[in-house]
C-alpha positions, 0 to 999 in steps of 0.5 A: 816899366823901365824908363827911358832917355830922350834919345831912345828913338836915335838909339833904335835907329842906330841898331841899339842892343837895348838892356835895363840898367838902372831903371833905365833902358839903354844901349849896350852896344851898337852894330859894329860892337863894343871893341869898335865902339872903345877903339873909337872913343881911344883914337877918334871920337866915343858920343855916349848918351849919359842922361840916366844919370841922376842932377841935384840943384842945392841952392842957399845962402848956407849951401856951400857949408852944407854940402862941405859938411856932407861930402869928403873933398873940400868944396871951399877949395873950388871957384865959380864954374869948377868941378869936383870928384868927391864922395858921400859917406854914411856915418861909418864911413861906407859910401852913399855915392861918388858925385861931381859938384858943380859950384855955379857959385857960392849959393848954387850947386849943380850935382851929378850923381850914379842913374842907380843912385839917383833917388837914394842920393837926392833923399840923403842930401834932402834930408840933410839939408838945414833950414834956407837950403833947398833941394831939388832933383832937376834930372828930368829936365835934362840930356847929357850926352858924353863926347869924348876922344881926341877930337871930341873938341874939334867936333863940339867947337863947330857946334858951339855958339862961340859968340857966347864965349864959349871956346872950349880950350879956355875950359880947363880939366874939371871946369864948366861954362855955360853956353849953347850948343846948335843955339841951345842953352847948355852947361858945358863940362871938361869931364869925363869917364874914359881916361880920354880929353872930351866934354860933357854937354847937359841940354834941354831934355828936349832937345837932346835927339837934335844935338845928338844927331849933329854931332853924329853927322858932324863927327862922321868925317872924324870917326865918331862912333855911338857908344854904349854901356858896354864900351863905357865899362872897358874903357873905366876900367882901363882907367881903374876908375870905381864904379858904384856897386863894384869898387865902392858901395855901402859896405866899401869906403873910400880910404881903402878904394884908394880915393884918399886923394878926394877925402879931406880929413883936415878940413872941418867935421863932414859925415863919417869923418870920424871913422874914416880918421879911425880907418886911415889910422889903422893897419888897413888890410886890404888894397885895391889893385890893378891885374893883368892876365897872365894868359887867357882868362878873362877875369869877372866881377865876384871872382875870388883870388887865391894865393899859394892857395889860400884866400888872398881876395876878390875881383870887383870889376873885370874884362877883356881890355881892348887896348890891352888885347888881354884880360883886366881887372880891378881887385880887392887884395889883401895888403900883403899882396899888393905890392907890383908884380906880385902873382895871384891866381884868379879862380875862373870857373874853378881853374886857377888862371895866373894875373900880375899886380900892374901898375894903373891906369891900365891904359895910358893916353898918348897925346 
């Protein structure tokens, strides 16, 4: 039986299409649909239930060392109350996860990881773990509910105890505090997975149903809409931002998924940086792009490209941009393709439909 999140009653109230994904039950959409629910989070506010996903505690004396010998960013380079994107690699420099470290301080660190990864990801870095590092899957324990769009502070500040000093505009992009949210304690986090401003709140398991609705009636005057699984994935892609199981996975490694930026290759040895140096030496193949639908296909997940009628590589994500008003999609091309502007044919039910290498993020946020 799939499982299900402390929201999943104001899910159904809200009209909810409920689907399984990744274990879980969840929203895909809501009644007005996925393009009003994207329009809103890009113009006014998206409220999006995120507690599927998976929160590892590690904590130590050697904690800091630990985890920058698993993972490929530096985690020596972030201060008190600061994320990180990064990523964990197998020995081969395939993907385990991407993740986002929290350091609470040098001897405590709070993880986010993927709900589809969640035990898979605790068990690696469990099993990795020396000697006074503990590690413990705390992902019960808590809601996180995603407020995101240009008024996503405005709304949450009403709801914030600010005699606690949490004011959010001294949060800093990829920085988190903790304080309380409608008198709840709460860990409060400038991220996000939207290309939009906004925060991520982790409450209380508990008490997720009663922020949820404040911010629901809070938002109301502001066009705040709820906003599932499906307007999560549109708006992601617009950003080309990588999805586990599409742009990265096993077989997949960050150098050529293009988050090079997040692999720290001169800091000391971390899991599979000896073939990740191998690879980023290498004439590399394959590059990720961005394409844009030159008509009106609309391009999938596992769609082959073809140039000049020869395999020239494959869609991982796809879809319908609804900024854009067009067909997206995120694709592994073979590097003599990649270049901007360059034409490849996506095969659409086997029809060849023209797509141009854009530049990316797709979409670009006005303020």
């Amino acid at each position: 039986m799939a499982k299900r999140t402390a929201l999943y009653q104001e899910h159904l109230n809200l009209k909810g299409k409920m689907v399984e994904f990744a274990g879980w039950e969840m929203p895909v959409q809501y009644s007005e649909g996925l393009a009003a629910e994207h329009e809103a989070c890009r113009n006014s506010i998206g409220l999006f239930d995120v507690s599927h996903m998976g929160e590892v505690l590690v904590r130590g004396e050697r904690a800091l060392e630990f985890l920058n010998s698993l993972v490929t960013n530096n985690v020596a380079k972030i201060a008190d109350n600061q994320a990180q994107y990064t990523v964990m690699c197998y020995d081969d420099g395939g993907c385990v996860d991407d993740l986002i470290i929290h350091r609470v301080n040098e001897r405590e660190f709070f993880i986010c990881v993927n709900a589809s990864n969640t035990e898979k990801d605790f068990e690696w870095i469990k099993s990795h773990a020396p000697a006074g590092v503990s590690v413990e899957d705390v992902s019960r324990q808590y809601t996180q509910i995603a407020i995101q769009g240009r008024h996503a502070m405005k709304l949450l500040q009403k709801l914030t105890d600010i005699k606690t000093d949490t004011k959010l505009d001294e949060i800093k992009y990829y920085w988190f505090r903790k304080g309380r949210v409608l008198g709840e304690p709460a860990v409060i986090a400038r991220t996000g997975y939207t290309g939009e401003d906004g925060f991520e709140i982790y409450v209380r398991w508990d008490s997720g149903p009663k922020i949820w609705n404040a911010l629901i009636k809070e938002g109301a005057p502001l066009g705040i809409k709820a906003c599932g699984l499906g307007a999560r994935d549109t708006l992601r892609t617009e950003m080309k931002y990588p999805l586990y199981g599409h742009e990265i996975d096993r077989g997949l490694n960050p150098i050529e998924a293009g988050l090079g930026w997040a692999v720290k290759l001169d800091k000391p040895d971390f899991t599979g940086k000896k073939a990740l140096v191998a690879i980023k030496e290498a004439n590399l193949n394959r590059a990720l792009v961005g394409l844009r639908s030159l008509g009106r296909a609309i391009p999938r997940q596992g769609y082959a490209l073809e140039r000049g009628g020869a395999s020239a590589g494959i869609v991982t994500s796809g879809t319908f941009s609804p900024s854009l008003k067009c067909g997206i999609a995120i694709a592994y091309v073979d590097r003599a393709h990649s270049e901007i502007g360059t034409r490849v044919d996506v095969i659409v039910r086997d029809q060849r439909a023209e797509h141009e290498v854009v530049e990316t993020p797709f979409y670009k946020r006005p303020y």
